[in-house]
C-alpha positions as CSV (number, residue, x, y, z in Angstrom):
1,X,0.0,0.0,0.0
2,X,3.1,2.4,0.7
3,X,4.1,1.8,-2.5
4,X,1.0,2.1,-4.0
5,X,0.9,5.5,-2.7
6,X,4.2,6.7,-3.4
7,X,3.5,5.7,-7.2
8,X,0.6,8.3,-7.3
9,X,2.0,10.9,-5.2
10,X,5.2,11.1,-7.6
11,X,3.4,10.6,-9.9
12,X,1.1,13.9,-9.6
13,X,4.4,15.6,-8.5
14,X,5.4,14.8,-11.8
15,X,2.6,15.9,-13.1
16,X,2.9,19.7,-11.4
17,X,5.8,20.3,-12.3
18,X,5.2,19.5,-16.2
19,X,2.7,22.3,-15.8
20,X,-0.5,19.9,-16.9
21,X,-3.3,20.6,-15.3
22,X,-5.6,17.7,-14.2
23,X,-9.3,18.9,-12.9
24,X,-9.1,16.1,-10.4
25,X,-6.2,16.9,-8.8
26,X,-4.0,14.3,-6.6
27,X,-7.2,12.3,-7.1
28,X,-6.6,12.1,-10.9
29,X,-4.3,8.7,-10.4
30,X,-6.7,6.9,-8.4
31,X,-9.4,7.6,-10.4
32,X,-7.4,6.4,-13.9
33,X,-6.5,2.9,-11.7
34,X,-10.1,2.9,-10.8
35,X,-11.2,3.0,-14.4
36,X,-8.9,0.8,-15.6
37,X,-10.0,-1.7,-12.8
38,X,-13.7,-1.5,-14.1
39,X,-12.8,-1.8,-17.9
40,X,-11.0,-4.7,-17.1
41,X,-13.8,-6.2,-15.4
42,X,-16.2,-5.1,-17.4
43,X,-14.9,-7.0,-20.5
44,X,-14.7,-10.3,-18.2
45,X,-16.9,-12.8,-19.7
46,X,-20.3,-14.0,-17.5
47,X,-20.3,-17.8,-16.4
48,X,-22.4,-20.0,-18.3
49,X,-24.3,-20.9,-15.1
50,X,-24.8,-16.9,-14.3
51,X,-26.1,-16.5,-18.2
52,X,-28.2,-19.5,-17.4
53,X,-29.9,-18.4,-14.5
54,X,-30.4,-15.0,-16.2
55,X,-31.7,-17.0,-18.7
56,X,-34.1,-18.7,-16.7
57,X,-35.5,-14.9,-14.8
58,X,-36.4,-13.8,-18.1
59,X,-38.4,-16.4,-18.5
60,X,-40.2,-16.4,-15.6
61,X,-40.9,-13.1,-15.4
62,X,-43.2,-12.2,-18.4
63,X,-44.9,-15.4,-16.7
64,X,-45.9,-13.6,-13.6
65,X,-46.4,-10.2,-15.6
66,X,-49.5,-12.3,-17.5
67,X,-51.2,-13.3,-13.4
């Protein structure tokens, strides 16, 4: 975790001095890992037994829609 943060903190450092601006701030670093953590899962592919039980939802439910 320490060097976790020392990665972000040099790396807005870095950042400063190069004179970019970021409207997020410090926060800009955790928020790109953060993204990049959801776009990675994101693109994951569901388990055949998940799709399956979604599978079987749908089906049920326009059944209880018609009671």
């Amino acid at each position: 975790m320490k060097d976790m943060t020392k990665d972000i903190l040099a790396g807005a450092e870095g950042r400063r001095r190069n004179g970019v601006g970021d409207p997020l701030g410090p926060n800009s670093e955790i928020g790109r890992k953060l993204k990049q953590y959801y776009d990675e899962l994101v693109s994951d592919d569901v388990p055949d037994r998940f799709a399956q039980l979604l599978s079987q939802l749908e089906q049920t439910e326009p059944a209880q829609k018609k009671d």
